[in-house]
Every structure is written in C-alpha cells, then in structure tokens.
C-alpha positions in Angstrom: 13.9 5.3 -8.3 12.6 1.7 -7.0 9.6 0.1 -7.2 9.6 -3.4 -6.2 5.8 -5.1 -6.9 5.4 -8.5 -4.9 2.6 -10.6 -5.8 1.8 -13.7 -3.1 0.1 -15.6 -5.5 1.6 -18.7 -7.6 2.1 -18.2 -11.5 0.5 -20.9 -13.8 3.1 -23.9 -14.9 6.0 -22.2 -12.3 7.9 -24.9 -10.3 7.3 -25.2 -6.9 9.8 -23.4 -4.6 11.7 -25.0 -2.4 11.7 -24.1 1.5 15.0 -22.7 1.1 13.6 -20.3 -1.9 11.1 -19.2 0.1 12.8 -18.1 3.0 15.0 -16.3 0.4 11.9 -14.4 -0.9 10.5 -13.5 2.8 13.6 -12.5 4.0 14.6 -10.0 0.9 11.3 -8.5 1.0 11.6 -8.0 4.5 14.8 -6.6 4.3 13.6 -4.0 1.2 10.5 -3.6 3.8 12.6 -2.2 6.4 14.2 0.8 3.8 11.1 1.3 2.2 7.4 2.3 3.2 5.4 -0.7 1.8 1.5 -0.3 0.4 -0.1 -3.5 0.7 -3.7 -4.1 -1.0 -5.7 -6.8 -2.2 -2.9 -9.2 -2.3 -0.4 -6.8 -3.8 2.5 -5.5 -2.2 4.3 -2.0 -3.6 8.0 -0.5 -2.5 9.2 2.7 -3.1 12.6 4.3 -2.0 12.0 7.3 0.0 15.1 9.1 1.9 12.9 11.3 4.2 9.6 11.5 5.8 6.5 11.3 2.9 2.9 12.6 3.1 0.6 8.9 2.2 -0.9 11.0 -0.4 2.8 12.1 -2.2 3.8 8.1 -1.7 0.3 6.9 -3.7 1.1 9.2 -6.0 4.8 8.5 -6.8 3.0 4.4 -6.9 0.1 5.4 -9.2 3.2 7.1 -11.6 5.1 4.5 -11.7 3.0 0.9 -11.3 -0.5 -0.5 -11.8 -1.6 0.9 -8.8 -4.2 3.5 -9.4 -6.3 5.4 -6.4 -9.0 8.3 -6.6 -9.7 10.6 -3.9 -12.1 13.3 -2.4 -11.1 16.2 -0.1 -13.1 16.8 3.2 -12.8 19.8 5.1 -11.7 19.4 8.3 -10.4 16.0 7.4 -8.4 16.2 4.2 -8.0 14.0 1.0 -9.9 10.4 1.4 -10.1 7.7 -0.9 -12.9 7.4 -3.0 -11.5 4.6 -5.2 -8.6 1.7 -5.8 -7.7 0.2 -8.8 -11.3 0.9 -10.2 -13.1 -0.4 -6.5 -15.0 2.4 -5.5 -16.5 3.3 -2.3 -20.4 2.2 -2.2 -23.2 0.6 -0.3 -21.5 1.2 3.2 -18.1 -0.3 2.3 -15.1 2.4 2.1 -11.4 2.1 1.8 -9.8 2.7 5.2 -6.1 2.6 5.9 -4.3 1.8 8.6 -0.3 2.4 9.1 1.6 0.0 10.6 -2.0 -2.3 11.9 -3.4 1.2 13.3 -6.6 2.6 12.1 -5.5 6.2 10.2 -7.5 9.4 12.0 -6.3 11.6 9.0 -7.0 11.7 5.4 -4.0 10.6 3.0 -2.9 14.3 2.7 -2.1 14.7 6.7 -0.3 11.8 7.7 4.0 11.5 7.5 5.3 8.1 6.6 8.5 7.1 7.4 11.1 4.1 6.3 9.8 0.6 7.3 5.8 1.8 7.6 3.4 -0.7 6.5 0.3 1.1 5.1 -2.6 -1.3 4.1 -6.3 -0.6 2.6 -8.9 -3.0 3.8 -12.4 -2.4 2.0 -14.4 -2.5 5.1 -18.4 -1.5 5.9 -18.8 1.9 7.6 -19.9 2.5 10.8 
C-alpha cells in the first residue's frame, strides 16, 4: 500500500528551496505520477498504487480509507454514482463537482469509468449548465 499526499503550498518558517530542489520534487512526483493514478483537488494531490485497471469510485474509496480525503455520493439511474460532496463541499446553488480524467470532461458517474496507471483525475467545483 502507497499513498503519497503532495501539497503545492509553502509551509510557515520552511527554507526556501533551491531550483535544483525543485526540479527534484517535480520530477519524483512525475515519476510516481506515471505508476500511479493521481486525484488532484483543491490544491491537493493523492497517489495510490494500483497494479490493474480501477473503477474512480473503488480508487476514492481506497483514498477516503487511507488519507484526509473524504467524498459523498448519490446514485442516478441511468447514470451511476455522482458526487454530492468533497471534503465537506457539497454540491449547491448551481455549482457541482465534475471530474474530468486526464483534462476530459467524465460522461459517466464515478462507479462506470476504468482508470488506469498514469491517469490524472481532477474535481473542479464548477456551475451547472
């Protein structure tokens, strides 16, 4: 089991890194990026090993078990599971969670749609149509 939580903001009192520090960061997380499908929300970026194809919904899960991330869903027939909520943000007054996997708009609820090694999925609270 690995989880690997990157957080792109500075700590308080931390020394600044150097360029060559930096590039050391970007390139390890791209390198665990490329082995791993990566959730990134709200400025938070979660890894988890995976050593086959994984529904979104099993992957949230296996995050919300074993980090701070924490989701909520409803189940749509037709559509399947969607998310109502994300780390306590719920869906309301015409904004919703929508994910997209790898930059593309999802067309399936969390619960249809296989993610593979290297997938980005990302939740933008956005405002319905």
């Amino acid at each position: 089991l690995f989880i690997y939580l990157a957080y792109k903001t500075p700590k308080e009192n931390s020394a600044i890194p150097t360029q060559k520090e930096d590039i050391q960061i970007e390139q390890t997380i791209e390198k665990i990026s490329q082995n791993y499908p990566t959730l990134k929300v709200e400025g938070k970026e979660y890894f988890y090993e995976i050593s086959s194809p994984i529904l979104v919904e099993d992957f949230l899960n296996r995050l919300k078990e074993n980090s701070d991330f924490n989701y909520t869903y409803k189940t749509y027939v037709g559509m399947g599971k969607l998310v109502d909520s994300i780390n306590g943000k719920k869906n309301k007054n015409g904004n919703y969670w929508i994910y997209y996997v790898n930059e593309v708009e999802a067309q399936v609820g969390i619960s249809n749609h296989l993610l593979k090694p290297g997938d980005v999925v990302s939740w933008k609270y956005e405002k319905g149509l």
